[in-house]
LUMKOL-439956 format. One line per 8 residues: number of its first residue (from 1); their letters; for each residue x, z, y of C-alpha. Coordinates in Angstrom, 1 decimal. Example, Ala and Ser with C-alpha at 12.3 -4.5 7.8 and 13.67 -1.06 7.14 Angstrom:
BEGIN
1> as> 12.3 7.8 -4.5 | 13.7 7.1 -1.1
//
This chain:
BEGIN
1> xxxxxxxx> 0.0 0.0 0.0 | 2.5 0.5 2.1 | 4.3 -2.3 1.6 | 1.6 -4.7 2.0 | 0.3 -3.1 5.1 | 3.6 -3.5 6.8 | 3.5 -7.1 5.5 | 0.1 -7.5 7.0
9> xxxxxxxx> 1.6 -6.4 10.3 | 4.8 -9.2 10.3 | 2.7 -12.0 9.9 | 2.3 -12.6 14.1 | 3.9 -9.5 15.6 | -0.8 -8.6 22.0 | -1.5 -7.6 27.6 | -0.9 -9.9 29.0
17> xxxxxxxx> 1.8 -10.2 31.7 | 1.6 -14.2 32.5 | 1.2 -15.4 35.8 | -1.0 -18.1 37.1 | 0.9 -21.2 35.3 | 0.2 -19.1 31.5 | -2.5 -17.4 32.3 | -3.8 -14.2 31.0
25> xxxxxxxx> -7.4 -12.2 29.5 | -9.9 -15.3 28.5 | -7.6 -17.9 28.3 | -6.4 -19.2 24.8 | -3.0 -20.3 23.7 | -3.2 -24.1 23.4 | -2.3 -25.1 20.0 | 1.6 -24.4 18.4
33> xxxxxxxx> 2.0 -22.3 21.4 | 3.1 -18.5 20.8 | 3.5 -15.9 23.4 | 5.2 -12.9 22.5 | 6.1 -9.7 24.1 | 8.4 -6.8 23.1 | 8.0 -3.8 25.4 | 9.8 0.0 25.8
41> xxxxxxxx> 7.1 2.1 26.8 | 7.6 5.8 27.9 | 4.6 7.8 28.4 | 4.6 11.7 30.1 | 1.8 13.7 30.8 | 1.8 17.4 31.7 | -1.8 16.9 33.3 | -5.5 16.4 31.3
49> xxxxxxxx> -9.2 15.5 32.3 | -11.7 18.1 31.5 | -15.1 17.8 30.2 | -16.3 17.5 34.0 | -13.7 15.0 35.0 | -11.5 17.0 36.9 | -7.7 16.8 36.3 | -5.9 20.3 35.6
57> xxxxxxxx> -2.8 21.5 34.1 | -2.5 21.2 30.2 | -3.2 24.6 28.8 | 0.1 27.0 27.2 | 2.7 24.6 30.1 | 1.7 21.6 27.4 | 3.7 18.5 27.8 | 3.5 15.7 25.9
65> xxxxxxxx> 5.5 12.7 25.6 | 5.4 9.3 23.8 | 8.3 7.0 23.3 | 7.3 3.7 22.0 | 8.6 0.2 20.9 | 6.0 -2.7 20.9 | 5.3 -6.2 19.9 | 2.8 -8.0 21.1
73> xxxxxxxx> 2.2 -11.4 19.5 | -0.5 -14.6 20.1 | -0.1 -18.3 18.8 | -2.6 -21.1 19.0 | -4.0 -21.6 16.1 | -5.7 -24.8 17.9 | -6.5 -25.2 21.5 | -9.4 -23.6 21.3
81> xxxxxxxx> -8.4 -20.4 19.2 | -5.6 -18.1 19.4 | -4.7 -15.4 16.8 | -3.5 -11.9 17.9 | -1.6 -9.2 16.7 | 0.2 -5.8 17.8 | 2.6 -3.5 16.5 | 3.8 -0.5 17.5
89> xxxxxxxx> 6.8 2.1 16.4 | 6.1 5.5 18.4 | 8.0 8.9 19.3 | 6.1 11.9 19.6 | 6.5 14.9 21.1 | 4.5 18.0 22.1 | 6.4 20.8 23.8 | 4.0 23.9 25.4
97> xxxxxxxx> 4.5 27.7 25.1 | 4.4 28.8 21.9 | 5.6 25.8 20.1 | 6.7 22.2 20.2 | 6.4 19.3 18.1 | 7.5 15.8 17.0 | 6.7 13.0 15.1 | 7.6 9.4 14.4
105> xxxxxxxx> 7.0 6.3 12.5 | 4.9 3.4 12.7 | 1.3 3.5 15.0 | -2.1 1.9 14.6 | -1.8 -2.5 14.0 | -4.1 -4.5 15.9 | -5.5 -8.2 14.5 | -7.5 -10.6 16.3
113> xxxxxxxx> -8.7 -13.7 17.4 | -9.6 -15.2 20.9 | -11.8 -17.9 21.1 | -13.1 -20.4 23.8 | -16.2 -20.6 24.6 | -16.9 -22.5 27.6 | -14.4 -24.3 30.3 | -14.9 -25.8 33.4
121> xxxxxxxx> -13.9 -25.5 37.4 | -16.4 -22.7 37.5 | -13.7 -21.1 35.2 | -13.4 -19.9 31.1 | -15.5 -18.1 29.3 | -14.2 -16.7 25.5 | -15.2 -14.0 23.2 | -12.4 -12.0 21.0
129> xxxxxxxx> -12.8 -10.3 17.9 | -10.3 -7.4 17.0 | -9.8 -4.8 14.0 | -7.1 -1.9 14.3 | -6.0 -0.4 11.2 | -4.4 2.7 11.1 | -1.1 3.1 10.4 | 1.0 4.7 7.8
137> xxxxxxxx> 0.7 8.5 9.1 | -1.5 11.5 8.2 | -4.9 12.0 10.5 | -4.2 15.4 9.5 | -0.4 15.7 10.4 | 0.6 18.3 13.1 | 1.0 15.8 15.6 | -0.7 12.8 14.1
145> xxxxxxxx> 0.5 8.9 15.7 | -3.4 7.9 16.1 | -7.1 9.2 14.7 | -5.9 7.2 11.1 | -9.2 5.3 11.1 | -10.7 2.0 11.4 | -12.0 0.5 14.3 | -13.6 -3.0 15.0
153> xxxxxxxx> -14.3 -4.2 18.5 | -16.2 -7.3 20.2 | -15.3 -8.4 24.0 | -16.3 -11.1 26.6 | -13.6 -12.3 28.5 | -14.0 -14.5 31.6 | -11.0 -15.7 34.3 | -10.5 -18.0 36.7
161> xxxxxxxx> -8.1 -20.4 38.3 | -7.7 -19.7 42.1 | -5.5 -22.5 42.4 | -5.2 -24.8 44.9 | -6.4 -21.7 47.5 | -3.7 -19.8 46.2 | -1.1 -19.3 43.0 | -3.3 -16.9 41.0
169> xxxxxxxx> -5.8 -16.1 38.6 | -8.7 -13.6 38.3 | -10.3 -12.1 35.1 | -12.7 -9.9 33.9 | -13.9 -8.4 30.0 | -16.4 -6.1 28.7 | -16.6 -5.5 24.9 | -17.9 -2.2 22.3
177> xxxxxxxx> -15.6 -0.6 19.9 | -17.0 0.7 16.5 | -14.7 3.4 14.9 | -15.0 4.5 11.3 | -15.4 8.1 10.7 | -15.4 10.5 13.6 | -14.4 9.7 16.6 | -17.3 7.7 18.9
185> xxxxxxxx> -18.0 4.9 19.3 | -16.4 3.0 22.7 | -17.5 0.5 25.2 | -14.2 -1.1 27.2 | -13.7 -2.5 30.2 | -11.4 -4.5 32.3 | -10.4 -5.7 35.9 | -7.4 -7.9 36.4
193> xxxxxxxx> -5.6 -9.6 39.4 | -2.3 -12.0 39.1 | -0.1 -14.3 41.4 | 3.0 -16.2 41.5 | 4.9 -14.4 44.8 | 7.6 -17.5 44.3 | 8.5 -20.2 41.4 | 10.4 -17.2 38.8
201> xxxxxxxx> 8.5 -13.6 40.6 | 5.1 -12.5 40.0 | 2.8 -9.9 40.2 | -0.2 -8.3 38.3 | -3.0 -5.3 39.0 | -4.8 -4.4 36.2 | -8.0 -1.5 35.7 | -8.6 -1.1 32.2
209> xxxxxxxx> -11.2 1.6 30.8 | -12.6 2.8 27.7 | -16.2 5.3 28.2 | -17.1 7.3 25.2 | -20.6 6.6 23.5 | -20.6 10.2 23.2 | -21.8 9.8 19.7 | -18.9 11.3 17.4
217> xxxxxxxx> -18.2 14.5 15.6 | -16.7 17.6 16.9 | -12.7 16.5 15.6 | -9.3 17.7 17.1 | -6.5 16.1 18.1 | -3.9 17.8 16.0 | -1.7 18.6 18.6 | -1.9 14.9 20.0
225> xxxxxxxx> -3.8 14.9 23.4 | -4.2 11.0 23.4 | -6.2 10.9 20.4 | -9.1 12.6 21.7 | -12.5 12.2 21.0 | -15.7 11.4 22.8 | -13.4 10.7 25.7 | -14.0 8.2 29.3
233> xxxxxxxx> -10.2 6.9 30.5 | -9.3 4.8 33.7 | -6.1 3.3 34.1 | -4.5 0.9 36.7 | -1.5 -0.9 35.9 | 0.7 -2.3 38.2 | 3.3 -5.1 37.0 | 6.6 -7.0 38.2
241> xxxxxxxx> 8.0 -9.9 36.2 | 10.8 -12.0 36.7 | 10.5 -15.7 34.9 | 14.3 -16.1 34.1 | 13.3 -19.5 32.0 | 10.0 -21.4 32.1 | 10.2 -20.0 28.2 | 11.4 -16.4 29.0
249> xxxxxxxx> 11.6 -13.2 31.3 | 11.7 -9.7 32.0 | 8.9 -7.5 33.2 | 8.5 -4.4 34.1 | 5.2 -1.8 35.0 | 3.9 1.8 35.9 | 0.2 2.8 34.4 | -1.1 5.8 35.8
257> xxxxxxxx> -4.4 7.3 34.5 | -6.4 7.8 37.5 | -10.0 9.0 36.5 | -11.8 9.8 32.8 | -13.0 13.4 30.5 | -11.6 15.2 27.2 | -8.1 13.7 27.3 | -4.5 13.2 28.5
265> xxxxxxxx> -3.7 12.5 32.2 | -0.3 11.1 32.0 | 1.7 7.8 33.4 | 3.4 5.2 31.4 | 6.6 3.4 32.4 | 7.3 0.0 30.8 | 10.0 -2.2 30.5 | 9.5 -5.3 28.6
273> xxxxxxxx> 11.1 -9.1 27.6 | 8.5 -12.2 27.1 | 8.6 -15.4 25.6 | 6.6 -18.0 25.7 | 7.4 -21.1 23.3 | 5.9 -24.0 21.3 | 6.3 -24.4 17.1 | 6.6 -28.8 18.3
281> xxxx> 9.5 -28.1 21.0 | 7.9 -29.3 24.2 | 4.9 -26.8 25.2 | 1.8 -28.9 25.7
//
């Protein structure tokens, strides 16, 4: 089992940090084209949302950290469909008065697909299907990498092309999240701006939330204050990147979590390396 699930996970080893001329959200990969993404993250948070919204101090001096490698990956499985995939190798650790822990090893997978819907110079329209199975820890472990369950979520995606007015794109999602077992259920949301600022330097802004259903079971964390449940989260993400090739760059971004209930209030600081390629040489 867990061979095959790390198999599973190598196939394509999702976002999306692509300016205006490879653009982001609802747009699919046209066909042979990959994009991938491999990404330091470090996350702190010594903060947390109560029930009522408010941020306060982590109980016991709590502060919790996570140290993550990821790989994003998308390829066009035809112009009109583009497979999707995540991976991610995590850190752990939880230090607060009393006690401290850490863990490691590999986190949740994510498998999708993205396909268009509708195109046109009112913009793109595409739905996206994706399933995240958990990875190869113990829900149960002292500080646990994820809630170890199954989770399968739909999304709309719409963007648009404000070129000629300007070098940039718009986009906009909405989806549902079913989990398996007891954490609730989750509808998601998302908000996103990019420009080119010159040929090789752009920019991105990026509100992405999750609100709780408010329909799981009483469940705790087990010691891990991200994996929550019946929780709201905000974030806003602003990004840098740096197109050193028309095939590759750098990137780099600072997420704070600015509003949500029952979980961490932290910041994430990212430092990442793109590339964006074709399986026939020349990128359509």
């Amino acid at each position: 089992m867990k061979s095959s699930a790390l198999t599973l996970s190598l196939i394509l080893i999702l976002p999306l940090v692509l300016s205006s001329r490879c653009f982001a959200g609802a747009w699919t990969q046209p066909e042979g084209v990959c994009y991938e993404k491999f990404s330091f993250n470090y996350y702190y948070g010594d903060h947390m949302f109560d029930s009522s919204g408010d941020r306060i101090r982590t109980p016991n001096n709590g502060r919790f950290k996570d140290r993550n490698l990821t790989n994003y990956f998308e390829i066009g499985i035809s112009d009109r469909v583009t497979a999707i995939t995540s991976l991610t190798y995590k850190w752990l650790h939880n230090d607060y008065t009393g006690g401290n822990f850490a863990a490691q090893g590999l986190g949740d997978i994510d498998l999708g697909a993205r396909v268009k819907l509708l195109e046109g110079n009112w913009g793109i329209m595409s739905s996206q299907l994706l399933v995240k199975i958990p990875g190869l820890y113990g829900s149960t472990d002292s500080l646990p990498l994820g809630n170890g369950q199954w989770d399968l979520e739909t999304r709309l995606l719409y963007g648009r092309s404000f070129w000629p007015l300007m070098p940039g794109y718009g986009n906009v999602e909405a989806g549902y999240r079913w989990r398996a077992g007891a954490p609730s259920n989750e509808f998601r949301y998302l908000a996103e701006f990019g420009m080119d600022i010159t040929k090789a330097l752009y920019g991105r802004a990026k509100l992405d939330g999750i609100l709780s259903a408010n329909n799981g079971s009483n469940m705790g964390s087990g010691g891990n204050p991200t994996a929550t449940n019946n929780f709201d989260l905000g974030k806003f993400d602003l990004a840098v990147g740096y197109k050193i090739t028309p095939s590759w760059g750098i990137e780099c971004s600072y997420t704070r979590e600015i509003y949500g209930k029952n979980t961490s209030a932290g910041s994430t600081f990212t430092l990442a390396v793109f590339i964006n390629t074709s399986l026939f040489g020349e990128k359509k």
